[in-house]
PDB file of N, CA, C and O in Angstrom:
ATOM      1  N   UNK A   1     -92.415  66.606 -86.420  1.00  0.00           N
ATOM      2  CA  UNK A   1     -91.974  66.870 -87.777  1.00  0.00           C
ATOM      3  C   UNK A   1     -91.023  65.785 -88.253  1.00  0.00           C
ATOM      4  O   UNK A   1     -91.103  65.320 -89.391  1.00  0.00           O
ATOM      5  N   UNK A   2     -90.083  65.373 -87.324  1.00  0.00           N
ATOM      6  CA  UNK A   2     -89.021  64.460 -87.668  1.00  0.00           C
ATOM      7  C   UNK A   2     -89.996  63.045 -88.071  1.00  0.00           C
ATOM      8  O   UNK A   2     -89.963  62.689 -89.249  1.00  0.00           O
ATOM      9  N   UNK A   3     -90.758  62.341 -87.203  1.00  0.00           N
ATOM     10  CA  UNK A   3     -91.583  61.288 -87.815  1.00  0.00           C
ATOM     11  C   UNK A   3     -92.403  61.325 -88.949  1.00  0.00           C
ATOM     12  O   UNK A   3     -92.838  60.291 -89.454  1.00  0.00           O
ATOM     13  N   UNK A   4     -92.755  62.937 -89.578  1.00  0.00           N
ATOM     14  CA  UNK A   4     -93.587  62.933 -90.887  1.00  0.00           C
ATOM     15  C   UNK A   4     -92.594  62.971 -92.050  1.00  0.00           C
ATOM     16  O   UNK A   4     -92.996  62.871 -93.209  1.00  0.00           O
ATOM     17  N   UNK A   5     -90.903  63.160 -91.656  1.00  0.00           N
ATOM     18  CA  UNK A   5     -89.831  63.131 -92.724  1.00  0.00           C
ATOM     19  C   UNK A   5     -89.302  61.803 -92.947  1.00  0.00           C
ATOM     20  O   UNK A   5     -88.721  61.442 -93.971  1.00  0.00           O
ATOM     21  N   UNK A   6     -89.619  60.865 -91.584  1.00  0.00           N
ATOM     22  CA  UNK A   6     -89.510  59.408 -91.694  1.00  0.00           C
ATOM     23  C   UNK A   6     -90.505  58.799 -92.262  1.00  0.00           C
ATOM     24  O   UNK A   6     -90.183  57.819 -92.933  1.00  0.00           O
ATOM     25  N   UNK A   7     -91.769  59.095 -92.207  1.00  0.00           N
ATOM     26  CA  UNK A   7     -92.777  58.754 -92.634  1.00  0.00           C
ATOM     27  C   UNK A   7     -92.438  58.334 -93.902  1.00  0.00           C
ATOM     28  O   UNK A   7     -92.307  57.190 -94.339  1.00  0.00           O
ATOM     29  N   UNK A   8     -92.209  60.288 -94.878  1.00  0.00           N
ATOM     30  CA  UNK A   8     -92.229  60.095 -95.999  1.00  0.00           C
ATOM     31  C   UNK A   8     -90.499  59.143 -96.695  1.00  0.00           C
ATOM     32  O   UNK A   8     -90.393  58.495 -97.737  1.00  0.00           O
ATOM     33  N   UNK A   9     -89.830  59.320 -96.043  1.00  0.00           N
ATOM     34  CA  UNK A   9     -88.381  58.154 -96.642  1.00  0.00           C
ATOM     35  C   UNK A   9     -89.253  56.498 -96.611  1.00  0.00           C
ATOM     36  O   UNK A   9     -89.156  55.581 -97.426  1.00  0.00           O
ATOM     37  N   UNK A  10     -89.730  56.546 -95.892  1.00  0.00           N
ATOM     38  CA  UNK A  10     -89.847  55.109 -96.249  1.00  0.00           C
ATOM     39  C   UNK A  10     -91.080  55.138 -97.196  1.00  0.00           C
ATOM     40  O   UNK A  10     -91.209  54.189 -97.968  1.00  0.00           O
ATOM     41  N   UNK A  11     -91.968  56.107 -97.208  1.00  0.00           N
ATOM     42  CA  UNK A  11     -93.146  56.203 -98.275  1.00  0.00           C
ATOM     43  C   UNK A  11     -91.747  56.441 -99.899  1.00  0.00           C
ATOM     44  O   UNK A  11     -92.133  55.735-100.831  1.00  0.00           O
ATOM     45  N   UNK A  12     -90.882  56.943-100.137  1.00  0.00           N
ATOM     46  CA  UNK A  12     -90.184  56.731-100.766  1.00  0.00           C
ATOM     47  C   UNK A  12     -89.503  55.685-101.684  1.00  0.00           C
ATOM     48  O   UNK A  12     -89.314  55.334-102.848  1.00  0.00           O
ATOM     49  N   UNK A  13     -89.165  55.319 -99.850  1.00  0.00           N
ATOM     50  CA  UNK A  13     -88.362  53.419-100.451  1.00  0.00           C
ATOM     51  C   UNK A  13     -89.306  52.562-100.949  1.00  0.00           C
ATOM     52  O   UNK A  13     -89.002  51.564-101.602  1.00  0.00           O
ATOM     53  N   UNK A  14     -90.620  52.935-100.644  1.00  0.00           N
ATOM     54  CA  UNK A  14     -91.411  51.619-100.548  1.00  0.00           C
ATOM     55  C   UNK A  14     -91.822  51.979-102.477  1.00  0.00           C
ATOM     56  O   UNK A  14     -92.064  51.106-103.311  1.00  0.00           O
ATOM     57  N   UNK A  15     -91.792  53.210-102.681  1.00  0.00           N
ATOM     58  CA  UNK A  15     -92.106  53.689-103.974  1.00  0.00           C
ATOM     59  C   UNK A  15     -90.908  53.386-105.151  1.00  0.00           C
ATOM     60  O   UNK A  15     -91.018  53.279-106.373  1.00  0.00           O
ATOM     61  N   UNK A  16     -89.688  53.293-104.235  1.00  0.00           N
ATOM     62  CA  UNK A  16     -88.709  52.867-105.273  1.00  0.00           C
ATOM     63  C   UNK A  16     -88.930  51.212-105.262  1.00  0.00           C
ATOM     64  O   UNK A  16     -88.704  50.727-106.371  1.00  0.00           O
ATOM     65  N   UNK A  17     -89.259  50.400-104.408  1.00  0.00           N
ATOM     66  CA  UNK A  17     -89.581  49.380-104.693  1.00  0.00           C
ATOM     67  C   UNK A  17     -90.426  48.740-105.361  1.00  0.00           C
ATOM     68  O   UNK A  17     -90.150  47.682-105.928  1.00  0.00           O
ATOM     69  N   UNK A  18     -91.551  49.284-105.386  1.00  0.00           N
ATOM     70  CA  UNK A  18     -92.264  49.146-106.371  1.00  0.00           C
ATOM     71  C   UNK A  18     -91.823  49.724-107.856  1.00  0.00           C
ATOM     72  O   UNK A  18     -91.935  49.031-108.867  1.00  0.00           O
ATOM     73  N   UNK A  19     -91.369  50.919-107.869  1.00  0.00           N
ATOM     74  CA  UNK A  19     -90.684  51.315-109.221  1.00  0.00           C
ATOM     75  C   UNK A  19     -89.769  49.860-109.866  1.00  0.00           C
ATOM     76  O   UNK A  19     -90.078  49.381-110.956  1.00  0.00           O
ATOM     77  N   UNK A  20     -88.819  49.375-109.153  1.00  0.00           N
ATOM     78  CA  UNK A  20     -88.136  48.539-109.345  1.00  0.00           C
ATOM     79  C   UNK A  20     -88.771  47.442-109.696  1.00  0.00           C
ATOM     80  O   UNK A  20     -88.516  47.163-110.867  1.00  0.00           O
ATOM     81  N   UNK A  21     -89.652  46.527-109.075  1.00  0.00           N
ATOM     82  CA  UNK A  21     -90.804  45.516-109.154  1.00  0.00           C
ATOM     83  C   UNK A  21     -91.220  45.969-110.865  1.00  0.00           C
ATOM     84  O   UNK A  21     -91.182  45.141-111.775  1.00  0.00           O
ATOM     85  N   UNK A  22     -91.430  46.756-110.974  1.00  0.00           N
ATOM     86  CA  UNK A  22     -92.186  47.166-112.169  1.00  0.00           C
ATOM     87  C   UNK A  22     -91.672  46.812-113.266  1.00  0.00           C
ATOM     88  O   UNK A  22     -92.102  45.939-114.019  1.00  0.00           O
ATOM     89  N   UNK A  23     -90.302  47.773-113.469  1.00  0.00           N
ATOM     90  CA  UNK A  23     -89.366  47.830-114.015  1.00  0.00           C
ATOM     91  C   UNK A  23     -89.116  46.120-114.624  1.00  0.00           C
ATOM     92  O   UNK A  23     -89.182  45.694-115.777  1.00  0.00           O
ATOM     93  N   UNK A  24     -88.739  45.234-113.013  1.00  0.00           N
ATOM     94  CA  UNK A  24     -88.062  43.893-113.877  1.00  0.00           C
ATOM     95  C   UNK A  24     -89.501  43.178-114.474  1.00  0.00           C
ATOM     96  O   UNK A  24     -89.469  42.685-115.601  1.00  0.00           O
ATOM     97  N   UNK A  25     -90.924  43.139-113.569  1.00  0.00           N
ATOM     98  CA  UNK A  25     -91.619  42.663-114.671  1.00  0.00           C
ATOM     99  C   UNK A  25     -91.741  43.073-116.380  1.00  0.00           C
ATOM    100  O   UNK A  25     -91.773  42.188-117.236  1.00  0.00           O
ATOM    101  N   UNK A  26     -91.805  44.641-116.740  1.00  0.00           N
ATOM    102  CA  UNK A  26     -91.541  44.999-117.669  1.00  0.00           C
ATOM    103  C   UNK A  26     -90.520  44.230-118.130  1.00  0.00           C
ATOM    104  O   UNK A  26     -90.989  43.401-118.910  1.00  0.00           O
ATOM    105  N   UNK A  27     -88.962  44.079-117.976  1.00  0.00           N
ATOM    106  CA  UNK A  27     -88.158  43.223-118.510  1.00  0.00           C
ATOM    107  C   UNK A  27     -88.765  41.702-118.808  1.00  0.00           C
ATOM    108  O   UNK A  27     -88.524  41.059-119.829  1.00  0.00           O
ATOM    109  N   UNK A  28     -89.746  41.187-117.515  1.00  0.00           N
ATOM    110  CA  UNK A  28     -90.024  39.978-117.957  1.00  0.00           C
ATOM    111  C   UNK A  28     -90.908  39.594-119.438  1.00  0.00           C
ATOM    112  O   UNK A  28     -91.000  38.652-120.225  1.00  0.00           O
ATOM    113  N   UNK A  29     -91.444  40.896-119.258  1.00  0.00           N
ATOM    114  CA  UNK A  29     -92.814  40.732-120.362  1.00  0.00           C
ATOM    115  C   UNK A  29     -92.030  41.143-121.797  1.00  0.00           C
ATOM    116  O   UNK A  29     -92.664  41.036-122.847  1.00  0.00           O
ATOM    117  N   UNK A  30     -90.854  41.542-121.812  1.00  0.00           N
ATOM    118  CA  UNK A  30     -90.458  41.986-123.002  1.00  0.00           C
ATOM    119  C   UNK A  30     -89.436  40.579-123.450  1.00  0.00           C
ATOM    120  O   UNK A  30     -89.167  40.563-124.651  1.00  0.00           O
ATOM    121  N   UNK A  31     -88.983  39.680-122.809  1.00  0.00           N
ATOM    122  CA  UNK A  31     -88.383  38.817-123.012  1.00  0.00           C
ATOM    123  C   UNK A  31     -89.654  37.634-122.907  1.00  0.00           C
ATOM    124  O   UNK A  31     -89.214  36.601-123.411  1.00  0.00           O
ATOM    125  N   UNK A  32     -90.563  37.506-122.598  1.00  0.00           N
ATOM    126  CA  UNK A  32     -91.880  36.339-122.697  1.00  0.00           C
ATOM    127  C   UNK A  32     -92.485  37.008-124.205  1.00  0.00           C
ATOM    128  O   UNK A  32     -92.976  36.356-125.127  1.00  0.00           O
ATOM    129  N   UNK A  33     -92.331  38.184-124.160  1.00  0.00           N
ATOM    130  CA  UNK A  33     -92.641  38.443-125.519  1.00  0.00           C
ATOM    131  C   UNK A  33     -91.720  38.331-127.149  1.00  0.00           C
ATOM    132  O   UNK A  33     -91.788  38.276-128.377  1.00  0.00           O
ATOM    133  N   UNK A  34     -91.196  38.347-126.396  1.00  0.00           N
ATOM    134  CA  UNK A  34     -89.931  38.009-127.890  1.00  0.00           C
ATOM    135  C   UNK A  34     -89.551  36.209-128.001  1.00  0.00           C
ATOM    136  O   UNK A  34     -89.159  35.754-129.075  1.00  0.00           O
ATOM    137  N   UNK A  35     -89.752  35.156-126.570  1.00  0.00           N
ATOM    138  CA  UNK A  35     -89.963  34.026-126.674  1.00  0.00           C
ATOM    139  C   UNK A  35     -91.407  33.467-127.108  1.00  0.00           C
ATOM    140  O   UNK A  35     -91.686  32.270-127.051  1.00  0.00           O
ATOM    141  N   UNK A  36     -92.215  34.376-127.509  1.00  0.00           N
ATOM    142  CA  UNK A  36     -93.603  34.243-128.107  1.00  0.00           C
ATOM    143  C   UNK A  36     -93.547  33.886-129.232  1.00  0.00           C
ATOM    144  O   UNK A  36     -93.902  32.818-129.732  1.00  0.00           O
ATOM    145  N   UNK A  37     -92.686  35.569-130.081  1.00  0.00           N
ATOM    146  CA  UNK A  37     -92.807  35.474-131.166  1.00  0.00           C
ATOM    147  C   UNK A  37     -91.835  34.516-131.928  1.00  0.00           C
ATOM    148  O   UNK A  37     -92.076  34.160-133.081  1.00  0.00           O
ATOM    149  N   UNK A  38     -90.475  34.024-131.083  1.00  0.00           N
ATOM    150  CA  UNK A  38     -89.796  32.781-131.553  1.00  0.00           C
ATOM    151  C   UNK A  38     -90.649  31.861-131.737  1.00  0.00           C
ATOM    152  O   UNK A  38     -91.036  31.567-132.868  1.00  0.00           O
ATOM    153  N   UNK A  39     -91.098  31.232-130.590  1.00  0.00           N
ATOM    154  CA  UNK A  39     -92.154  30.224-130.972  1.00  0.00           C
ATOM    155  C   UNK A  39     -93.251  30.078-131.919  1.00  0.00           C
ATOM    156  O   UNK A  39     -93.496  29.113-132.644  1.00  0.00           O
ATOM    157  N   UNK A  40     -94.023  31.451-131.775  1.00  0.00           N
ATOM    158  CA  UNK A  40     -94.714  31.859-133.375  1.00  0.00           C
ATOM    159  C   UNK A  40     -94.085  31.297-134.521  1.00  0.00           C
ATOM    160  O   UNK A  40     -94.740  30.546-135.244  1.00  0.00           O
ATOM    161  N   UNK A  41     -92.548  31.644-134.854  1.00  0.00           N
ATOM    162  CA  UNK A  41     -92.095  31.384-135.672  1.00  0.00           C
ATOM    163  C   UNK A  41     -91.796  29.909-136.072  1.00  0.00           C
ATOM    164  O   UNK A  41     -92.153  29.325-137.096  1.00  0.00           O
ATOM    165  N   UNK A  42     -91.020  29.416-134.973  1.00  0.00           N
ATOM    166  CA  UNK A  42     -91.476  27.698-134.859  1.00  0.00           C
ATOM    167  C   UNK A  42     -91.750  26.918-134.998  1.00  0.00           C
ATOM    168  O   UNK A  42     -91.172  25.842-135.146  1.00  0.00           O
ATOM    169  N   UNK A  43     -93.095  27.315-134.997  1.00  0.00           N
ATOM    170  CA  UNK A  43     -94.445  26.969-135.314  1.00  0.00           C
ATOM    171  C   UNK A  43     -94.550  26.566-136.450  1.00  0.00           C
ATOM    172  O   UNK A  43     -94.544  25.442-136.952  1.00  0.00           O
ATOM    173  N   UNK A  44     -94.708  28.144-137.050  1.00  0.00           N
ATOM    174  CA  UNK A  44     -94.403  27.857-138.548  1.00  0.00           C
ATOM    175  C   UNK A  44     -94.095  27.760-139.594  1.00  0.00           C
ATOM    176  O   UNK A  44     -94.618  27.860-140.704  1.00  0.00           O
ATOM    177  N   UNK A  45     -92.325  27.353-138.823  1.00  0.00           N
ATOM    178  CA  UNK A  45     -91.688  26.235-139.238  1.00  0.00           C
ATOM    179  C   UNK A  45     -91.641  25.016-139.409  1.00  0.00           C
ATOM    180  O   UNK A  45     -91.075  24.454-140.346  1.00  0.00           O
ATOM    181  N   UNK A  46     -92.160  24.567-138.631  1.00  0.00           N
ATOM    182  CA  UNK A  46     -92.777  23.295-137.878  1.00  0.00           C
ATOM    183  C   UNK A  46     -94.289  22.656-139.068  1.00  0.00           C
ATOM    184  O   UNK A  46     -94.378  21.548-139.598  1.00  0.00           O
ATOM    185  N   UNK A  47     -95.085  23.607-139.141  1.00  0.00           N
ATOM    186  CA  UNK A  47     -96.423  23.451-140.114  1.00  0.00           C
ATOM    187  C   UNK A  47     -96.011  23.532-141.158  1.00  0.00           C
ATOM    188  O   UNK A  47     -96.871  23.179-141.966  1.00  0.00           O
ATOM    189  N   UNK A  48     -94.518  24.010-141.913  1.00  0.00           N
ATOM    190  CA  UNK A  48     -94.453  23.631-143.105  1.00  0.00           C
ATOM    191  C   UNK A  48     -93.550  22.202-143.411  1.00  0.00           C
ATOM    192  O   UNK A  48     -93.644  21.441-144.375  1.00  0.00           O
ATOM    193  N   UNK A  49     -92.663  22.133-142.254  1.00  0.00           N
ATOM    194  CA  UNK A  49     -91.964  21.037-142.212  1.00  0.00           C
ATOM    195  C   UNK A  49     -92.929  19.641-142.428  1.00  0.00           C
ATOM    196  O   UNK A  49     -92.678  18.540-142.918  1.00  0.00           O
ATOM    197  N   UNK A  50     -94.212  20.262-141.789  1.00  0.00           N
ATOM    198  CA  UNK A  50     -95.235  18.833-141.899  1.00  0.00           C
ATOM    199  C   UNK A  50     -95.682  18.641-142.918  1.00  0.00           C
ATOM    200  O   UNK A  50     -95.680  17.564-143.514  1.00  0.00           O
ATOM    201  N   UNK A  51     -96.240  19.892-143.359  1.00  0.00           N
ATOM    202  CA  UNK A  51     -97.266  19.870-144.637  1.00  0.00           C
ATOM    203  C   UNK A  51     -96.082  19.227-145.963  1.00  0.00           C
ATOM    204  O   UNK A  51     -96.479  18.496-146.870  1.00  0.00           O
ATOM    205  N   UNK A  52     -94.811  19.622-145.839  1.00  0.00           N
ATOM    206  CA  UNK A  52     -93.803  19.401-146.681  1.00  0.00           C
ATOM    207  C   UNK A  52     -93.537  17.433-146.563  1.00  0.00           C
ATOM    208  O   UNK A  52     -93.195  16.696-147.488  1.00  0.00           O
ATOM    209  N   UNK A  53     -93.821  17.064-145.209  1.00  0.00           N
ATOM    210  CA  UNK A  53     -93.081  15.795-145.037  1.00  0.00           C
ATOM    211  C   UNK A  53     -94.655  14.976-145.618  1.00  0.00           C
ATOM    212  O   UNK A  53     -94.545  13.887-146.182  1.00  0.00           O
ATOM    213  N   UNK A  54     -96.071  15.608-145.419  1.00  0.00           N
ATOM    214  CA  UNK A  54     -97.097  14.822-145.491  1.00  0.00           C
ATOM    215  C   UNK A  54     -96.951  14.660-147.278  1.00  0.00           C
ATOM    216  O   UNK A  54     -97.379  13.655-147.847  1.00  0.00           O
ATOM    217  N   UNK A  55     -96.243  15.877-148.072  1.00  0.00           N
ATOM    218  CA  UNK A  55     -96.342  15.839-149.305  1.00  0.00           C
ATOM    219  C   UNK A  55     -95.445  14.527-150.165  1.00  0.00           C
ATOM    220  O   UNK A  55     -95.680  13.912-151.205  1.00  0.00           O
ATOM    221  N   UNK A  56     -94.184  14.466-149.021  1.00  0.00           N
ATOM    222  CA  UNK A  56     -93.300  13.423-149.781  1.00  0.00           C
ATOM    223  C   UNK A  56     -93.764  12.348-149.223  1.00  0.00           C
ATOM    224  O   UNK A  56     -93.115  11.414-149.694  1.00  0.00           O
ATOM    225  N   UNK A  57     -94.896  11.779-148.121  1.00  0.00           N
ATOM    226  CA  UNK A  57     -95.221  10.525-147.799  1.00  0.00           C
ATOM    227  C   UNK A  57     -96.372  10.315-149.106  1.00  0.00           C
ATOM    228  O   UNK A  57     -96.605   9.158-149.458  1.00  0.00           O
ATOM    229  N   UNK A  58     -96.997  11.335-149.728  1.00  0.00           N
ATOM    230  CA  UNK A  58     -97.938  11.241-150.487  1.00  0.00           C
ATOM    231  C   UNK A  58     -97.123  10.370-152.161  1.00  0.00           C
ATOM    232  O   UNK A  58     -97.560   9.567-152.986  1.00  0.00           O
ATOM    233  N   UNK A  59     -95.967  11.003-152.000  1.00  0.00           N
ATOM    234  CA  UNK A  59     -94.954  11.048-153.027  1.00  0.00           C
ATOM    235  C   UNK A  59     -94.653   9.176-153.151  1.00  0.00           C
ATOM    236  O   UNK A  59     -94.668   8.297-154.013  1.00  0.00           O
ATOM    237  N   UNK A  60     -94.393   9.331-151.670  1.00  0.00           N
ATOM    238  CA  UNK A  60     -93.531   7.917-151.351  1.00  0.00           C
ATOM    239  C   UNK A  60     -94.785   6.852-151.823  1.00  0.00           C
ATOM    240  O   UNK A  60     -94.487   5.866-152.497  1.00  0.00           O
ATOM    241  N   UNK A  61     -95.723   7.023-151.563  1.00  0.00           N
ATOM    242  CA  UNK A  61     -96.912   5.926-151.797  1.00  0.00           C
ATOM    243  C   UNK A  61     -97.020   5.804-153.204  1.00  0.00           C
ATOM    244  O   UNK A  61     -97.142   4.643-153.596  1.00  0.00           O
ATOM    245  N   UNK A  62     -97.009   6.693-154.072  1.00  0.00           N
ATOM    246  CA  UNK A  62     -97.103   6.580-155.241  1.00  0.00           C
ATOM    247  C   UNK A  62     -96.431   6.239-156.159  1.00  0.00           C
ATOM    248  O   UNK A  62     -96.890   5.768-157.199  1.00  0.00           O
ATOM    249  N   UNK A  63     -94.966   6.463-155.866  1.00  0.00           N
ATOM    250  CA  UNK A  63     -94.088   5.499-156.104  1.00  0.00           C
ATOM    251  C   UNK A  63     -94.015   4.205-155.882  1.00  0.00           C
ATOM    252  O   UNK A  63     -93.574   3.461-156.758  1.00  0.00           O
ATOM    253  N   UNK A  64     -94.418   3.753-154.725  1.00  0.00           N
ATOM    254  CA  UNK A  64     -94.628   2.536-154.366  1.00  0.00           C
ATOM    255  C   UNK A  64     -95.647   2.217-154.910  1.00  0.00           C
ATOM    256  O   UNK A  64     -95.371   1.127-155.410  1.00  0.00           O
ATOM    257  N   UNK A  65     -96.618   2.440-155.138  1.00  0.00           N
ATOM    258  CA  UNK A  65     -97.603   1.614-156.603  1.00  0.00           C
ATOM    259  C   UNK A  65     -97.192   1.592-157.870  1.00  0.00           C
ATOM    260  O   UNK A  65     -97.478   0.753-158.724  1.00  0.00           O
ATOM    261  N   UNK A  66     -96.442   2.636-157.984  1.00  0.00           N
ATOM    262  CA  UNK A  66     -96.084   2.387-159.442  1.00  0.00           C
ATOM    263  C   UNK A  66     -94.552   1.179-159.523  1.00  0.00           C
ATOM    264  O   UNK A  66     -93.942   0.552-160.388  1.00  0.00           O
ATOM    265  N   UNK A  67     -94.510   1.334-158.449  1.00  0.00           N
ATOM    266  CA  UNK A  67     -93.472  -0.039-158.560  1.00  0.00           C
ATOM    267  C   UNK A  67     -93.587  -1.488-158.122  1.00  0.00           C
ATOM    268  O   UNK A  67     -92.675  -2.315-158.140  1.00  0.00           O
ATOM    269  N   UNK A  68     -94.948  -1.693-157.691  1.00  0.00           N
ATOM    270  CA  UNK A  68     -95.671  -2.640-157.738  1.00  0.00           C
ATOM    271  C   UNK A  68     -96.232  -2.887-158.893  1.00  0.00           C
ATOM    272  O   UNK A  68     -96.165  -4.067-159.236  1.00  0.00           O
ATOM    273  N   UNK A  69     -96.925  -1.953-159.822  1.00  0.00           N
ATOM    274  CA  UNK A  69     -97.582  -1.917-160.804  1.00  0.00           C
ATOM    275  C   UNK A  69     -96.276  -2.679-162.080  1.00  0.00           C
ATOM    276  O   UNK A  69     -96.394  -3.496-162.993  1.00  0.00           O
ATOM    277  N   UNK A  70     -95.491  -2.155-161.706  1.00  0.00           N
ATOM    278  CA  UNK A  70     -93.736  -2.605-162.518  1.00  0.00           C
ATOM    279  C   UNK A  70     -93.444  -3.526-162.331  1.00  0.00           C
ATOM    280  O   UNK A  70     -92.976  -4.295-163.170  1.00  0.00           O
ATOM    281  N   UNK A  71     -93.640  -3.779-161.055  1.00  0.00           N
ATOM    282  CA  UNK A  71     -93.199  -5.384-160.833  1.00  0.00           C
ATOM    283  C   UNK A  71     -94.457  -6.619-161.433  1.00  0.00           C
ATOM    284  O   UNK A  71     -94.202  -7.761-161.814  1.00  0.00           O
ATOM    285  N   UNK A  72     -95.711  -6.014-161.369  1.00  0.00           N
ATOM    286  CA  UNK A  72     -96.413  -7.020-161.466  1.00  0.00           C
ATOM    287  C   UNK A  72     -96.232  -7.184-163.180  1.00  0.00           C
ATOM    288  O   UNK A  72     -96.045  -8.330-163.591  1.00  0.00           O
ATOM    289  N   UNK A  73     -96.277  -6.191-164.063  1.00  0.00           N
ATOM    290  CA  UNK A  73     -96.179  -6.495-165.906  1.00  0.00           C
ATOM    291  C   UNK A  73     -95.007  -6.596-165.860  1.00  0.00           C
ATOM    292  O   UNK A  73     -94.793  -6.551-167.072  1.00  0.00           O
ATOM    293  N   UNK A  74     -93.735  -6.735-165.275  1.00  0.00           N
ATOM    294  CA  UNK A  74     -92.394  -7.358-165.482  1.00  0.00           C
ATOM    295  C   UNK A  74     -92.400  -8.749-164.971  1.00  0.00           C
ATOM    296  O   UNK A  74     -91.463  -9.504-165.231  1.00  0.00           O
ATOM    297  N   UNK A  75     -93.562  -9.175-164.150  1.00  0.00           N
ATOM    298  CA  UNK A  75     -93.837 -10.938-163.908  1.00  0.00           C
ATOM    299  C   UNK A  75     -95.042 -11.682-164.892  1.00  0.00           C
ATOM    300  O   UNK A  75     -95.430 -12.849-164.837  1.00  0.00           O
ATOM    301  N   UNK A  76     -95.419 -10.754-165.666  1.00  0.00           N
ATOM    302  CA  UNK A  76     -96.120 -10.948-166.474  1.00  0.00           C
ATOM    303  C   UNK A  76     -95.367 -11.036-167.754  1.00  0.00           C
ATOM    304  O   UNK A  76     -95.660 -12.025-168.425  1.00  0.00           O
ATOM    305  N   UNK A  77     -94.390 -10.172-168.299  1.00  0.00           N
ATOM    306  CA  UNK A  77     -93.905  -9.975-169.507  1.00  0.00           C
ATOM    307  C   UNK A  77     -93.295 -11.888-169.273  1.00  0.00           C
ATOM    308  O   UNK A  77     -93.519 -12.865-169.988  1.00  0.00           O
ATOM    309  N   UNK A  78     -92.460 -11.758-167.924  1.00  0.00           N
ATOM    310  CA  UNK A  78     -91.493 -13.191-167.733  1.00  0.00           C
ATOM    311  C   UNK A  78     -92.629 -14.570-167.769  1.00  0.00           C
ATOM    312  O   UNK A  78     -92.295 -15.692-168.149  1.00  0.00           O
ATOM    313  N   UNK A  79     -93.880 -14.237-167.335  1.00  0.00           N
ATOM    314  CA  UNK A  79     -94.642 -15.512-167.501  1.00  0.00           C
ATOM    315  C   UNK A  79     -94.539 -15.777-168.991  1.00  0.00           C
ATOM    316  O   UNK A  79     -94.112 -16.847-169.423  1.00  0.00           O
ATOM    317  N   UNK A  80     -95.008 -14.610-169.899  1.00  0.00           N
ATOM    318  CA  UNK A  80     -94.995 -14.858-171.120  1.00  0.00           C
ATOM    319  C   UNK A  80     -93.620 -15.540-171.868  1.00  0.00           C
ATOM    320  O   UNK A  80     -93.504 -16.518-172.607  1.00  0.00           O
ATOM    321  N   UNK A  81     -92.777 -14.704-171.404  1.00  0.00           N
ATOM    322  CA  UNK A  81     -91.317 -15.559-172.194  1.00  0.00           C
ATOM    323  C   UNK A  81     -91.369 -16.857-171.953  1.00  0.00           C
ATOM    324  O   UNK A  81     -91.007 -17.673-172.801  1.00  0.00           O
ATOM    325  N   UNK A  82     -91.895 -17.259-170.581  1.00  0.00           N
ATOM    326  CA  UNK A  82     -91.580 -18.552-170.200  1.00  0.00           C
ATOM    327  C   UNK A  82     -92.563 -19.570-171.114  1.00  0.00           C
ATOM    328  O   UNK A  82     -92.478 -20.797-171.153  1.00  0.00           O
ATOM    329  N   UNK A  83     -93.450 -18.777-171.785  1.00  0.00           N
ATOM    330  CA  UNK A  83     -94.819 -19.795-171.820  1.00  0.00           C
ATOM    331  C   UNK A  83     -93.966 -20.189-174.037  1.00  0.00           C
ATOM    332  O   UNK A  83     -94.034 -21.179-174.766  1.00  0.00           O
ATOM    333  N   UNK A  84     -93.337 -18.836-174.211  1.00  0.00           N
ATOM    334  CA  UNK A  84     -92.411 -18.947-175.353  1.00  0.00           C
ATOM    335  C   UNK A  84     -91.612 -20.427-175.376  1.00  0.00           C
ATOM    336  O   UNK A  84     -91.560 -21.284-176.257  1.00  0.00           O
ATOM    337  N   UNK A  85     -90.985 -20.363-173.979  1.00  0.00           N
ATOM    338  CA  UNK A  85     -90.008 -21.558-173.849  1.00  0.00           C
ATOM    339  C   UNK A  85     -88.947 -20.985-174.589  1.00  0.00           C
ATOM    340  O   UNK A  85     -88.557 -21.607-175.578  1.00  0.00           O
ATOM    341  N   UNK A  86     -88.374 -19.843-174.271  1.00  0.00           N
ATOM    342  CA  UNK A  86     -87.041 -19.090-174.423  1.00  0.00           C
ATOM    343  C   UNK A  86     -86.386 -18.968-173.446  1.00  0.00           C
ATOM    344  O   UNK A  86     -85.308 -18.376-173.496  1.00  0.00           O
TER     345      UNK A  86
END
């Protein structure tokens, strides 16, 4: 009788160990899950930060033609003055 009461203590411990095992994976999966949804977020943060930066490189180019375009009829207006002889 005494070895089927030992039996069951360690059929016990071995059950609280696993209870425990359980337990901290559960903790793991609830903290991999909330570093998910940070990163989710991140993300897209991240996809608007781009779509936002691809918009002002779009910006930046177009400015830059139009200030080429400025520069070239402001070397044009000056050819003309010059051709005045003013």
């Amino acid at each position: 009788m005494t070895t089927e009461l030992e039996r069951i203590k360690v059929l016990e411990g071995k059950i609280g160990h696993v209870i425990d095992y359980v337990n901290k994976l559960a903790g793991e999966n609830d903290k991999l899950r909330q570093q998910l949804k940070d990163l989710r977020a991140e993300k897209k943060d991240m996809e608007e930060l781009a779509r936002r930066s691809g918009k002002l490189d779009e910006e930046l180019k177009r400015y830059d033609n139009e200030r080429e375009l400025l520069k070239s009829k402001i070397e044009a207006l000056i050819g003309q003055i010059d051709k005045l002889g003013i």
